[in-house]
N, CA and C atoms as a LAMMPS dump frame, in Angstrom:
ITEM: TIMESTEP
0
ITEM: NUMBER OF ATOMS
645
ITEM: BOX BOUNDS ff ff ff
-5.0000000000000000e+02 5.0000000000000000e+02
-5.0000000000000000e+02 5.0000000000000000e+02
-5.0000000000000000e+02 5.0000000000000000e+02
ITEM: ATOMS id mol type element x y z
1 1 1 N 82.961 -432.68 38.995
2 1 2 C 84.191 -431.873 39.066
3 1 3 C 85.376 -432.716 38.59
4 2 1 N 86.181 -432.245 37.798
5 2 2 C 87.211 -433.318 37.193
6 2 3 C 87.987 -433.262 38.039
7 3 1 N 89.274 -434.412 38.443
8 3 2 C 90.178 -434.574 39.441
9 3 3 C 91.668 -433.778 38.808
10 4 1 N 91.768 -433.039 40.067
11 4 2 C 93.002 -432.059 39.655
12 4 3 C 94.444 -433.085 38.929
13 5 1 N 95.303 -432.415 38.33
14 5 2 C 96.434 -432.943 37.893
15 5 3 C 97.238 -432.977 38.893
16 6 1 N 97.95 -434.178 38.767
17 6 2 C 98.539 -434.577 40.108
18 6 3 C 100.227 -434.337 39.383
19 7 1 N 101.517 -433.949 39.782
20 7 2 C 102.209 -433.324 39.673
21 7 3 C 103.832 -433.809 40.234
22 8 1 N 104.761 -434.067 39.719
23 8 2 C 105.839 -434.872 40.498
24 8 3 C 106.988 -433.629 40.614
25 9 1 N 107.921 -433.274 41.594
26 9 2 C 108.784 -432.14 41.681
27 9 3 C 110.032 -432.611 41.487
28 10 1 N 110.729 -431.953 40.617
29 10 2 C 112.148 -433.226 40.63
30 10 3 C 113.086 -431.933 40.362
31 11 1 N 113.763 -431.848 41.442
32 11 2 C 115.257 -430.086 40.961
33 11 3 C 115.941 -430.826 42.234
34 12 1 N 117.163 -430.088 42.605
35 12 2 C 117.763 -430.429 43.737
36 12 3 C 118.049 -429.073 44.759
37 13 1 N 117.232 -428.214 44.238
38 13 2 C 117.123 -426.669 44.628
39 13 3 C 115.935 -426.89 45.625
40 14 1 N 115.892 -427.152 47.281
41 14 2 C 115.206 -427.771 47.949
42 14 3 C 113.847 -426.196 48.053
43 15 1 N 114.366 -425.32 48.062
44 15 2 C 113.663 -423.878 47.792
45 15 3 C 113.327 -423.731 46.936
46 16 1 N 113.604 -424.129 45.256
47 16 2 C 112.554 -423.843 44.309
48 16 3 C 111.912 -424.794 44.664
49 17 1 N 111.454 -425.982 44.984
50 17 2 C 110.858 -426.638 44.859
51 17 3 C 109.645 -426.597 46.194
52 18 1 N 110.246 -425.773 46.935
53 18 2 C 109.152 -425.313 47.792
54 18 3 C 108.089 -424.121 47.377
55 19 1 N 109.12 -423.298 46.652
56 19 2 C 108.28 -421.946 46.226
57 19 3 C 107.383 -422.648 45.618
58 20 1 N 107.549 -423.574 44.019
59 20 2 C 106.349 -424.382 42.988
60 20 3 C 105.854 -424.465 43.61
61 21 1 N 106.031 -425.889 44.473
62 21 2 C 104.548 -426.31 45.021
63 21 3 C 103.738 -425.302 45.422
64 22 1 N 104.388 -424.372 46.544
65 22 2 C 103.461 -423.45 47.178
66 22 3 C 102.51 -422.664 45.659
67 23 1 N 103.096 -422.259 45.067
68 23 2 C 102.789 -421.605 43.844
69 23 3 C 101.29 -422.689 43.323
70 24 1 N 101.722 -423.919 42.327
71 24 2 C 100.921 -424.43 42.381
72 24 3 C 99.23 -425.09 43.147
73 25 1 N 99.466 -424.877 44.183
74 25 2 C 98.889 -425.899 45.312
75 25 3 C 97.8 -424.433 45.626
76 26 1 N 97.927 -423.437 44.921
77 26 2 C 96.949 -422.191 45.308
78 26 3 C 95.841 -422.346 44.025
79 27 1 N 96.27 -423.321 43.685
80 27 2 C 95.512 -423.634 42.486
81 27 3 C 94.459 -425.139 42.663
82 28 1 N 93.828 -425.022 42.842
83 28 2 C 92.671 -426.286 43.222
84 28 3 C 92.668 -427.656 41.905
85 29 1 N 93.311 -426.619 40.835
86 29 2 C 93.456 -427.836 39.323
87 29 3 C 94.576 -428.422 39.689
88 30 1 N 95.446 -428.507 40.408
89 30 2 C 96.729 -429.165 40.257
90 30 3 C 97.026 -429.798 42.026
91 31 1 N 97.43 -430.791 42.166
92 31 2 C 98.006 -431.672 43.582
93 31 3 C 99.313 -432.192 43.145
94 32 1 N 100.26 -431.691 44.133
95 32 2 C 101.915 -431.989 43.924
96 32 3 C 101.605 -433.094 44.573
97 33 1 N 102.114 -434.147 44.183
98 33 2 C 101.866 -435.659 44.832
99 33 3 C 103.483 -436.014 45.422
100 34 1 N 104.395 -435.454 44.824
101 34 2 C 105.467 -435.705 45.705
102 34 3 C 106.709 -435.157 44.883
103 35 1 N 107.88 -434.904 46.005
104 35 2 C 109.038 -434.116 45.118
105 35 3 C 110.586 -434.883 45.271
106 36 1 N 111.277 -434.795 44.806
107 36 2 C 112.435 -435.749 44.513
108 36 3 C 113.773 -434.372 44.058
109 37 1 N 114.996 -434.782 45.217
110 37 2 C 116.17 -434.545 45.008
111 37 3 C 116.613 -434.041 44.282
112 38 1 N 116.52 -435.473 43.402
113 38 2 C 117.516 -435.795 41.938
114 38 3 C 117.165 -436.799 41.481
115 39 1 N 117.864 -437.293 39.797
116 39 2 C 117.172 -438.092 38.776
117 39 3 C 117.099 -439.092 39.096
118 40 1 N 117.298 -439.761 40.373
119 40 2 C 117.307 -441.364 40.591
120 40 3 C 116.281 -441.737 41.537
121 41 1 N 115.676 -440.459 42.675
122 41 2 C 114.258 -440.746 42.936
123 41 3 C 113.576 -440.005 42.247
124 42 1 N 113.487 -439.322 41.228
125 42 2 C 113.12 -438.894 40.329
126 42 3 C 112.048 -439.914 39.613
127 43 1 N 113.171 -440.781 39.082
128 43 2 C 112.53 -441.871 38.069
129 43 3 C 111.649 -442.668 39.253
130 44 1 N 112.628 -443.053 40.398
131 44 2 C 111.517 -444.222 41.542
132 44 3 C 110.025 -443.795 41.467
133 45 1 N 109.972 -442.424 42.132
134 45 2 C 108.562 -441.562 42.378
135 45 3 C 107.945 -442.029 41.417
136 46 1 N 108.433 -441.577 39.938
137 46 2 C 107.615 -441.146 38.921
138 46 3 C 106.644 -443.114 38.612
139 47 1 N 107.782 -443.75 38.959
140 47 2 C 106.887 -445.369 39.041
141 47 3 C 105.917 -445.374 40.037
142 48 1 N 106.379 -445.374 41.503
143 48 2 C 105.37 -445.299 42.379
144 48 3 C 104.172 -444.23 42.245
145 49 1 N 104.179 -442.934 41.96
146 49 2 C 103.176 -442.475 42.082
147 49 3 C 102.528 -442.291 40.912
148 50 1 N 103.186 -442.495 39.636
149 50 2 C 101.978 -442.204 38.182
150 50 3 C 101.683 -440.855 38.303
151 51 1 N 102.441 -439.869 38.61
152 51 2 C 101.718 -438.58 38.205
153 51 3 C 100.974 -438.2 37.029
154 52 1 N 100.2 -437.526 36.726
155 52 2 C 100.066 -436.906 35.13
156 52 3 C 101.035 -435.834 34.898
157 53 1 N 101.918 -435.33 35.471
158 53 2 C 102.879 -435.015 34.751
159 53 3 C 104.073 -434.246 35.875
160 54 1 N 105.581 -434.809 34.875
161 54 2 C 106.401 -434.55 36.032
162 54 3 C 107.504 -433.117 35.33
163 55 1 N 107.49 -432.688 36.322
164 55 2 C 108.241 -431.044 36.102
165 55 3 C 109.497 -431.464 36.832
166 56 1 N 110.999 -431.225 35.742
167 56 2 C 112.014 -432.25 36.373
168 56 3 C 112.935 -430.785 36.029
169 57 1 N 113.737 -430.582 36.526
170 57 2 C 115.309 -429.664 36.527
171 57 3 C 116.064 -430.532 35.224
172 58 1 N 116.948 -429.619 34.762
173 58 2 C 117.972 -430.511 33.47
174 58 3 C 118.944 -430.721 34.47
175 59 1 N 119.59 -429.703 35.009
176 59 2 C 121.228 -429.866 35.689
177 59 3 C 120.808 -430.26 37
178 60 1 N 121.142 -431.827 37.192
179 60 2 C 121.569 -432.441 38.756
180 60 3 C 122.438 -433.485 38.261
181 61 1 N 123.001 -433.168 40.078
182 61 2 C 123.731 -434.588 40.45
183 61 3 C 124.026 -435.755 40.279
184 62 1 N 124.831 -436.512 39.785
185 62 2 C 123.791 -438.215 39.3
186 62 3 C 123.617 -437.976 38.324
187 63 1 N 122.823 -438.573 38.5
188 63 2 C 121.569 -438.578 37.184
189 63 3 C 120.892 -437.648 36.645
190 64 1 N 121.699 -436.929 35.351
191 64 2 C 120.618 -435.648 34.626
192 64 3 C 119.37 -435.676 34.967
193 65 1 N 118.661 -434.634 34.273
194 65 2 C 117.274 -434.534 33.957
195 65 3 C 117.056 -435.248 32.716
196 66 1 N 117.759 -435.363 31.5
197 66 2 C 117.602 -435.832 30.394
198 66 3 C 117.759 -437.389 30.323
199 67 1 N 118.928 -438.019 31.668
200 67 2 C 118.705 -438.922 32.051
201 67 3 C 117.67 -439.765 32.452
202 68 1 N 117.278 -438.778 33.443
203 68 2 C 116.109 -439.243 34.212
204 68 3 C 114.795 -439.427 33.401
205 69 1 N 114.74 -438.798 32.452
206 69 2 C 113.778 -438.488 31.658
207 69 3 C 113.774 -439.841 30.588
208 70 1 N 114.704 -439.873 30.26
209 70 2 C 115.007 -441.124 29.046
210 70 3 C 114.513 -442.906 29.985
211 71 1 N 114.575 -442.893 31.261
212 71 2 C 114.712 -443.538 31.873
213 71 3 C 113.1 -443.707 32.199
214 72 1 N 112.527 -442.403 32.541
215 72 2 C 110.998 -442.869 32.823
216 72 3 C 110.171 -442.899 31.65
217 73 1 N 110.476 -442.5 30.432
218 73 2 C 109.521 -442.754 29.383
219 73 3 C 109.851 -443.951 28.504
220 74 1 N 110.975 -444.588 28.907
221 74 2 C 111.596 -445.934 28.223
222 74 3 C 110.686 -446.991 29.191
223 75 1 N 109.808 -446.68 30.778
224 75 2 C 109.153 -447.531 31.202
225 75 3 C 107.861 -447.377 31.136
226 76 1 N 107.022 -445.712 31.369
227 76 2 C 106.053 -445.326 30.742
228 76 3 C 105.845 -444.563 30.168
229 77 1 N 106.134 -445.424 28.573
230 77 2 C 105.803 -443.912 27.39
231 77 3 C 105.416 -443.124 27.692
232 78 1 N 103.786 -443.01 27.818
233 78 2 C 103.072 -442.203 28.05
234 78 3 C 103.035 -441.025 29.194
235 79 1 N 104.156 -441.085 29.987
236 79 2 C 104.34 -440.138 31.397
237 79 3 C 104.045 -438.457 30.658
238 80 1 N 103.919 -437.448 30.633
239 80 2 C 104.546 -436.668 30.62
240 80 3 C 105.188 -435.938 31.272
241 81 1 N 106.49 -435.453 30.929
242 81 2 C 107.165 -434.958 31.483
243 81 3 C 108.055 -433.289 30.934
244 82 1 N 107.688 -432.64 31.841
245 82 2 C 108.539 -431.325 31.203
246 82 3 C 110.146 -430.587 31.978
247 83 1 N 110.406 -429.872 31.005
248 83 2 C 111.811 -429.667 31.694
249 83 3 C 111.628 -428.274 31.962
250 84 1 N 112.03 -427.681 33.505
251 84 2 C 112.294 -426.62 34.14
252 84 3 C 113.616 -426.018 33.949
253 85 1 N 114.431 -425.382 33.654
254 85 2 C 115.444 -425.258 33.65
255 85 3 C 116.164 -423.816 33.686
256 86 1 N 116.928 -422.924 33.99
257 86 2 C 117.762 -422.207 33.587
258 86 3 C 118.379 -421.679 32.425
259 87 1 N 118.509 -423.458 31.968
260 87 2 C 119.712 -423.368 30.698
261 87 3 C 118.972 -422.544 29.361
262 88 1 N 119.564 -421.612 28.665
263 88 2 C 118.899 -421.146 27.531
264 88 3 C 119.672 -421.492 26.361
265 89 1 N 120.62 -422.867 26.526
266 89 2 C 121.407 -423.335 25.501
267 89 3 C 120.585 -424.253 24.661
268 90 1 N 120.562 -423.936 23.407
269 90 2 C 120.557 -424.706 22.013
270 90 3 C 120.377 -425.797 22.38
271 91 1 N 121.401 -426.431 22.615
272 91 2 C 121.691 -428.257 22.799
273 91 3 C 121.076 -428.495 23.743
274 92 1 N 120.818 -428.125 24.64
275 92 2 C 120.202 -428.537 26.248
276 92 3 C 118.618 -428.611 25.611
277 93 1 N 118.185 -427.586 25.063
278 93 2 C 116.863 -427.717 24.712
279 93 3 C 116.899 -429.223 23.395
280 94 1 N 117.863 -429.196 22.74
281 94 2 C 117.404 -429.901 21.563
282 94 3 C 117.53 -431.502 22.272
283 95 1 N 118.364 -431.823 23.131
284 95 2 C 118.576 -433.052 24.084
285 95 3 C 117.006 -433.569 24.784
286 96 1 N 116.87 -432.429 25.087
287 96 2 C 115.95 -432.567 25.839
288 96 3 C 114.252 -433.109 24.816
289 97 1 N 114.411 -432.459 24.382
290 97 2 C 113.197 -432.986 22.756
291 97 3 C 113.577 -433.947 22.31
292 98 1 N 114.965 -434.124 21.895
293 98 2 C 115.26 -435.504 21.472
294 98 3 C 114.817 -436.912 22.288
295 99 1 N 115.01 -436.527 23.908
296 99 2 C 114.47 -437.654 24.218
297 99 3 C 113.295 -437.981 24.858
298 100 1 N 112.478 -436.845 24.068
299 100 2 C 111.089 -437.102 24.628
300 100 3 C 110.337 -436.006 25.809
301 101 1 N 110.656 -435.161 26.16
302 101 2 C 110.083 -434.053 26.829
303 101 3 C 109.043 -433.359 26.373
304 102 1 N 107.971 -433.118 26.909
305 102 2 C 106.391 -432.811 25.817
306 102 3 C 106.674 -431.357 26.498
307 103 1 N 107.756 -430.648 27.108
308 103 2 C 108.035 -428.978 27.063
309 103 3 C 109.361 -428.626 27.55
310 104 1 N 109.776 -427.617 27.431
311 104 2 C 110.959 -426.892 27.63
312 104 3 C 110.572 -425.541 28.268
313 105 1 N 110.749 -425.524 29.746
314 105 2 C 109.924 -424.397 30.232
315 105 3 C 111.399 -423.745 31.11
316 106 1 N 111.407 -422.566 31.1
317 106 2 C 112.708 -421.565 31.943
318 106 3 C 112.26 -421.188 33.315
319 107 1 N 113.229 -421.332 34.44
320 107 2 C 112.808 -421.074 35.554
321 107 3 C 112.372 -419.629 35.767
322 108 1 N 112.632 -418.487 34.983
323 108 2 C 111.894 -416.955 35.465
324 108 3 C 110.481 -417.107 34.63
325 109 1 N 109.746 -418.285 34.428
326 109 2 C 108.579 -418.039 34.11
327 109 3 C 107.826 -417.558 35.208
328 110 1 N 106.444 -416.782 34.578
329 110 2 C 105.251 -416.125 35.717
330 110 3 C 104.514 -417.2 35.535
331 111 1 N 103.778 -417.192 37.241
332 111 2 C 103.02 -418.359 37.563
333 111 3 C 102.318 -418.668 36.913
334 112 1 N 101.355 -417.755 36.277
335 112 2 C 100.158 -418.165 35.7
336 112 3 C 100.576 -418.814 34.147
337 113 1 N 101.673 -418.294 33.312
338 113 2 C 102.338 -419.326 32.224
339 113 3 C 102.125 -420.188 32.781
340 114 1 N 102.904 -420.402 34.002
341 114 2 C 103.705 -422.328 33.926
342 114 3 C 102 -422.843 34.19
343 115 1 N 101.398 -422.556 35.182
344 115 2 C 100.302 -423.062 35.399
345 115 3 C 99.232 -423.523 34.03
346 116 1 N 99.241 -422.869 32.951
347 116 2 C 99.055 -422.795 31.593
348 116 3 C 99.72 -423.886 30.883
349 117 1 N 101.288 -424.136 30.775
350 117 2 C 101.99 -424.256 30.508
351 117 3 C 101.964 -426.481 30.553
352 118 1 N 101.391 -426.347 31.786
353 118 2 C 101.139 -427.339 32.468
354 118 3 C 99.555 -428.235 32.103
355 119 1 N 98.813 -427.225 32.494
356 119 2 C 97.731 -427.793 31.767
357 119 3 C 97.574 -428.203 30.073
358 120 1 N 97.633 -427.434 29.448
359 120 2 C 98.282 -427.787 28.108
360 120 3 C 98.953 -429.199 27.671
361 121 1 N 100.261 -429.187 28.53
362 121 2 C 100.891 -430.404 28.236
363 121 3 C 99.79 -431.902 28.791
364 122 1 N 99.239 -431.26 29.594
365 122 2 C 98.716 -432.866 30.744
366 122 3 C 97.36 -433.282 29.832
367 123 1 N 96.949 -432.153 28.826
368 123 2 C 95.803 -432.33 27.918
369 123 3 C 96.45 -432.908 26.19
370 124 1 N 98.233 -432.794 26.08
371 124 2 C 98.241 -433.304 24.568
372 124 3 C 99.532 -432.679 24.381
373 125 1 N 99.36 -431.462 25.1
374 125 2 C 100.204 -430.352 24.196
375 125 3 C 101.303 -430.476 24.199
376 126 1 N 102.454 -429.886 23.211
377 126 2 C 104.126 -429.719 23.678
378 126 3 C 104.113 -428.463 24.015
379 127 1 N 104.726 -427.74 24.61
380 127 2 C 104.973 -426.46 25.152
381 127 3 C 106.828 -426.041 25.383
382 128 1 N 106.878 -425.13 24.771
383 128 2 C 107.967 -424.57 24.673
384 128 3 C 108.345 -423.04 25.121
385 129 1 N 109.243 -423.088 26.446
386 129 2 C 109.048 -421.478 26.296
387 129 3 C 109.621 -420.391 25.217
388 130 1 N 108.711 -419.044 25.261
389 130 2 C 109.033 -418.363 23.71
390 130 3 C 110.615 -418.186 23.593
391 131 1 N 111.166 -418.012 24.677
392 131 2 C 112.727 -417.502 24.209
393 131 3 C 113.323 -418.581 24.053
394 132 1 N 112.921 -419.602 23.526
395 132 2 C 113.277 -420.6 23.131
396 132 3 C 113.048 -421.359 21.946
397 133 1 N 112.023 -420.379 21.116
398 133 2 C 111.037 -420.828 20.121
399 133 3 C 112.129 -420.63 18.756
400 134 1 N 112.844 -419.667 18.502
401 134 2 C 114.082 -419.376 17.343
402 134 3 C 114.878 -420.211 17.359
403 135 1 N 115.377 -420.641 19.013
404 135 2 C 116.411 -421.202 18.83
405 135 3 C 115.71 -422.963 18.304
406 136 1 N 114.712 -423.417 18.738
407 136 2 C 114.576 -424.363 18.295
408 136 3 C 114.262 -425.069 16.684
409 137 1 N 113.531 -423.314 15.708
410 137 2 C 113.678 -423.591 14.564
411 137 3 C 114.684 -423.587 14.225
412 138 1 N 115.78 -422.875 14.826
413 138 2 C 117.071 -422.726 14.507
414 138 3 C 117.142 -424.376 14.099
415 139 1 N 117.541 -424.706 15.246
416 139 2 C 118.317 -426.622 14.959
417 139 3 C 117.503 -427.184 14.411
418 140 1 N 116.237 -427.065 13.552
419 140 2 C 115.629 -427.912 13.122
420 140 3 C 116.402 -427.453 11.902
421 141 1 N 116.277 -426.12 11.285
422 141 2 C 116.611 -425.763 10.433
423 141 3 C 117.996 -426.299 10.086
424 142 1 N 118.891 -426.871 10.971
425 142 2 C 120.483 -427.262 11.084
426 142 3 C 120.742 -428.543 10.429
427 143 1 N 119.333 -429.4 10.527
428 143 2 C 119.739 -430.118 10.135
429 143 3 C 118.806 -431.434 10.171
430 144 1 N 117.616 -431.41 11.097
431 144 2 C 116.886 -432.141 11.442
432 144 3 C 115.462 -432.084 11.054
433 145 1 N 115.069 -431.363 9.777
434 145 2 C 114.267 -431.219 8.746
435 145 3 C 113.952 -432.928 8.287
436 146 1 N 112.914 -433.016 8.026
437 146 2 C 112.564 -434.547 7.124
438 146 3 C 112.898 -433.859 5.424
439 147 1 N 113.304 -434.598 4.573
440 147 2 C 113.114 -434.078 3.223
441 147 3 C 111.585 -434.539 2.766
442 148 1 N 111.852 -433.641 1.509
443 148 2 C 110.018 -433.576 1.184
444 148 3 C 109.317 -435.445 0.982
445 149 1 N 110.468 -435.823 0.508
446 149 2 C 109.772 -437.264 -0.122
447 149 3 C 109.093 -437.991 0.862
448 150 1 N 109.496 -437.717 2.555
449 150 2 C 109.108 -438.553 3.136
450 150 3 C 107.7 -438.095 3.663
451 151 1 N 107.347 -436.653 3.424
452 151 2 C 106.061 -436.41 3.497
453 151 3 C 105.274 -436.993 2.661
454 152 1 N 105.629 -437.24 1.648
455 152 2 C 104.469 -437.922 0.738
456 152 3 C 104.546 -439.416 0.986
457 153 1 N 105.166 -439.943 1.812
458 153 2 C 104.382 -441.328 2.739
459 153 3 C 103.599 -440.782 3.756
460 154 1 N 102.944 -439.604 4.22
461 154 2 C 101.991 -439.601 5.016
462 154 3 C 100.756 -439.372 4.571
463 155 1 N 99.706 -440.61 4.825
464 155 2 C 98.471 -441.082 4.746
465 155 3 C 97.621 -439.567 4.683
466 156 1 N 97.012 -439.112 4.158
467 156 2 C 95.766 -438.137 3.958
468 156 3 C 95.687 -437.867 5.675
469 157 1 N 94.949 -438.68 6.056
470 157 2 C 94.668 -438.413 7.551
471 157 3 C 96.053 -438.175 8.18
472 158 1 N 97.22 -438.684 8.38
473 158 2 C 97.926 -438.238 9.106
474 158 3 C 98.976 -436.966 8.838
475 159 1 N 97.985 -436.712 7.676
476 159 2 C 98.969 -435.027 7.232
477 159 3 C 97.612 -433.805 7.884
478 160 1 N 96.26 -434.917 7.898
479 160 2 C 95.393 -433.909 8.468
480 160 3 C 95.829 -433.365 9.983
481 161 1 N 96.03 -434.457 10.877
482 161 2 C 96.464 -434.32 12.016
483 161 3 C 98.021 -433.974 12.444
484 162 1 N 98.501 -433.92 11.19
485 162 2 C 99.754 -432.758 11.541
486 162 3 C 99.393 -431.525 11.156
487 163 1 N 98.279 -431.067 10.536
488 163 2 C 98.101 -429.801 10.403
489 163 3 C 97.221 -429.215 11.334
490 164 1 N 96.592 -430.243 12.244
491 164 2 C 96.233 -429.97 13.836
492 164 3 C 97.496 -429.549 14.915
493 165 1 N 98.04 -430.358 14.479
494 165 2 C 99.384 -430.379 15.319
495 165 3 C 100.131 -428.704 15.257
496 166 1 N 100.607 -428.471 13.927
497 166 2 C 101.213 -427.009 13.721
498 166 3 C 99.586 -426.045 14.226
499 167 1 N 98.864 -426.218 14.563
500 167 2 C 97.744 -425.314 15.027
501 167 3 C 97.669 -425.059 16.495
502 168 1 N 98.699 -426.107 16.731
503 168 2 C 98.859 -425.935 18.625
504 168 3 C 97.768 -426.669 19.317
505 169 1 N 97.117 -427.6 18.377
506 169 2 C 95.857 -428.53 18.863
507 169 3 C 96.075 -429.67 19.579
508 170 1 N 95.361 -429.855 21.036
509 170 2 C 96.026 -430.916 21.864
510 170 3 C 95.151 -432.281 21.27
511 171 1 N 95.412 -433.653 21.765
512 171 2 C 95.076 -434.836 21.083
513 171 3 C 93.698 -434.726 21.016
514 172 1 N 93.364 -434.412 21.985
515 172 2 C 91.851 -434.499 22.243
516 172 3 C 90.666 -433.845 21.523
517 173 1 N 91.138 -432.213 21.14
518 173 2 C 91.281 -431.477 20.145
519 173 3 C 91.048 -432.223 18.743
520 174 1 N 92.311 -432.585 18.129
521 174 2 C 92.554 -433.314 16.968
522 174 3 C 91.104 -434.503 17.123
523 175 1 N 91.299 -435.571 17.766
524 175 2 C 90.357 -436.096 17.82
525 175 3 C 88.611 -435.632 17.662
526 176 1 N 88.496 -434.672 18.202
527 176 2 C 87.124 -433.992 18.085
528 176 3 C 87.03 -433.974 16.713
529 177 1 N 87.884 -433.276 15.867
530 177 2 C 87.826 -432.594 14.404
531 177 3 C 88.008 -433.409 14.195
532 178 1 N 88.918 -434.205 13.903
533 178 2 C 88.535 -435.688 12.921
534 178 3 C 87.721 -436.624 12.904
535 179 1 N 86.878 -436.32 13.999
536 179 2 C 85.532 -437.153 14.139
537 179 3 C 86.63 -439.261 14.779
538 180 1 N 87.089 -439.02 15.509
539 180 2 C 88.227 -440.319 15.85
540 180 3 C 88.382 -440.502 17.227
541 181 1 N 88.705 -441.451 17.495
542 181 2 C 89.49 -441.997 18.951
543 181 3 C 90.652 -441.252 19.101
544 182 1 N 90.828 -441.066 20.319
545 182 2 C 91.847 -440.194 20.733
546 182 3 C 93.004 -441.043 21.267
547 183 1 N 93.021 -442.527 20.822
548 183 2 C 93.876 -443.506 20.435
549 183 3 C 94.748 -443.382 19.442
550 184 1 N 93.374 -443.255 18.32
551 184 2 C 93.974 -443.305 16.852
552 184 3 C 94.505 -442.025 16.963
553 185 1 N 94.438 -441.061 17.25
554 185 2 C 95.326 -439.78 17.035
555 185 3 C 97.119 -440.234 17.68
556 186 1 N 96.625 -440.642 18.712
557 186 2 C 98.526 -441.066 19.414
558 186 3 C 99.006 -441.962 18.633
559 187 1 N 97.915 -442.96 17.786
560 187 2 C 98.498 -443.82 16.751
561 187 3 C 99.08 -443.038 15.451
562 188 1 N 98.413 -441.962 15.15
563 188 2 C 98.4 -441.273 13.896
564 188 3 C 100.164 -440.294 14.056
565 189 1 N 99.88 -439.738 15.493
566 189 2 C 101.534 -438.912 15.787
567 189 3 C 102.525 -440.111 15.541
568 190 1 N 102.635 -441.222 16.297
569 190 2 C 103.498 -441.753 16.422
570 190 3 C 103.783 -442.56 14.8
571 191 1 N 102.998 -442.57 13.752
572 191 2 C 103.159 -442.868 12.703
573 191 3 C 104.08 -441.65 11.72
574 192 1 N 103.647 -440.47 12.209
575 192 2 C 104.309 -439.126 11.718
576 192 3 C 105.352 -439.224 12.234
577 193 1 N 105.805 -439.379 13.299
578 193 2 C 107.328 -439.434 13.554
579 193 3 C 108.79 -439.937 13.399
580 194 1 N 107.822 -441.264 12.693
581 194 2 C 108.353 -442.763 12.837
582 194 3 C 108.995 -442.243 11.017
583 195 1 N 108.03 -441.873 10.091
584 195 2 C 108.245 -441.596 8.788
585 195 3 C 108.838 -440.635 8.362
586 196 1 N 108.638 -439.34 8.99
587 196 2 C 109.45 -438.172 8.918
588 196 3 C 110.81 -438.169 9.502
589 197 1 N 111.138 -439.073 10.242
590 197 2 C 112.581 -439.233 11.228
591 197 3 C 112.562 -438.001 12.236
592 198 1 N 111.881 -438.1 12.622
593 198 2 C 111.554 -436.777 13.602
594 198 3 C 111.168 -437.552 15.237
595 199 1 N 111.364 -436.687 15.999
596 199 2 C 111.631 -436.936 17.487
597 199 3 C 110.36 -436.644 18.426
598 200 1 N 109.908 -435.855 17.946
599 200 2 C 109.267 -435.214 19.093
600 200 3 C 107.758 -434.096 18.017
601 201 1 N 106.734 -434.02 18.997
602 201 2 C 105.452 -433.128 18.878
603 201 3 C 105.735 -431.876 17.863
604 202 1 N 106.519 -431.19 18.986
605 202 2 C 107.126 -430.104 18.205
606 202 3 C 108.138 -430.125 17.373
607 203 1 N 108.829 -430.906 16.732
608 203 2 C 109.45 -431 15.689
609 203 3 C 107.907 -431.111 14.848
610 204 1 N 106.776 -431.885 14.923
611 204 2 C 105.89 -431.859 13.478
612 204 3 C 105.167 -430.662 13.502
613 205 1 N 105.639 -429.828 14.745
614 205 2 C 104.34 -428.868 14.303
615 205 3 C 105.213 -427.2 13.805
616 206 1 N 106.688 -427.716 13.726
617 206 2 C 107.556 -426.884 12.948
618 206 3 C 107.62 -427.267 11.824
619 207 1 N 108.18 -428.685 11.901
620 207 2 C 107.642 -428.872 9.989
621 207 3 C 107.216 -428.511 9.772
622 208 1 N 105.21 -428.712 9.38
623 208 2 C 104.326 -428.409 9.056
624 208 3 C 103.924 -426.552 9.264
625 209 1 N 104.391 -425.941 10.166
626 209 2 C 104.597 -424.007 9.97
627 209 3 C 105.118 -423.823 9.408
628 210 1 N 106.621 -424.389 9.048
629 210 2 C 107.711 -423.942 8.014
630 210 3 C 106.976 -424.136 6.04
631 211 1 N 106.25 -425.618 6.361
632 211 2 C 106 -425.851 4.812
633 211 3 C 104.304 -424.825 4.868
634 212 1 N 104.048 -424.213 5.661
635 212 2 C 102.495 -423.552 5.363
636 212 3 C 101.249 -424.599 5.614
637 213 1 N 101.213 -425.781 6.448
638 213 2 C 100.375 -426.539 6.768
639 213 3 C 99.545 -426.954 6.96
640 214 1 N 99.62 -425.822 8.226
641 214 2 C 98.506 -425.731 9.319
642 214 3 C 97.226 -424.722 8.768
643 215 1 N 97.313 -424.524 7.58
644 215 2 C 95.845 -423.79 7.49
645 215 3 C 94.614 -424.992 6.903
């Protein structure tokens, strides 16, 4: 039996954060391992306990969410972490990608999304909620496009695995089909990002939809 995803709570809304868990915790795949205030035990937790992935609020006290966020993946890359939020602003979402958030999820989501939503991310994925999906080609479209030349510095293989990527394929995924370590795939993204000047998962897997890619 695989070991459920263990789960960090970070809002300062002491009631949403009771409803989640309860929500979650009816679910045998997922264990809330512990919940936090605001962004400054936020980040502590997220050291002490290593969740596989932390579901954080944007707007608190202190220390943002985007704060908090910049703060725990500057110590473990690899955390993931997604943002819960309210906000259905442009910038709040694009902040939030910019510094590394593997989703952008709205608090009137239905359980069984986020629960989805969640698994996904803790397996590879970026996840974005849909009423959020325009506005984010929007700002790519604004301005944060790679130009073409710098696609043609990407290696055969790592244009293969961006056309995994625009397919909504998590690492593990990618890895299967390329017959590879699921190393070399986090080696292969982080080479795509680095060349394209691009930020984040879902920035390559808009590129690559916008130019026709992913087939």
């Amino acid at each position: 039996m695989n070991s459920p995803i263990t789960i960090l709570l970070v809002d300062d809304h002491t009631l949403l954060r009771s409803g989640v868990k309860m929500l979650l915790q009816r679910n045998t795949q997922f264990q809330v391992v512990g919940e936090a205030a605001n962004g400054i035990d936020g980040v502590r937790l997220a050291g002490q306990l290593q969740p596989d992935v932390v579901l954080m609020d944007l707007n608190m006290p202190g220390l943002s969410g985007v704060e908090a966020l910049q703060q725990i993946l500057q110590q473990w890359p690899e955390m993931v972490v997604l943002m819960l939020t309210v906000s259905e602003n442009a910038a709040d979402l694009g902040a939030a990608l910019r510094a590394g958030a593997r989703g952008y999820l709205l608090k009137n989501i239905e359980a069984e999304q986020l629960a989805q939503a969640i698994r996904r991310a803790a397996a590879g994925e970026s996840v974005i909620a849909d009423a959020m999906t325009a506005k984010l080609v929007s700002q790519f479209r604004a301005g944060q496009s790679a130009p073409e030349a710098d696609y043609e510095k990407l290696t055969p293989r790592e244009r293969e695995a961006m056309a995994c990527l625009a397919r909504g394929q998590s690492n593990k995924e990618i890895a299967r089909q390329l017959d590879v370590a699921e190393s070399t795939v986090k080696i292969h993204v982080q080479n795509i990002l680095k060349k394209l000047k691009l930020t984040s998962r879902v920035q390559i897997a808009v590129y690559a939809v916008e130019r026709n890619l992913g087939k």
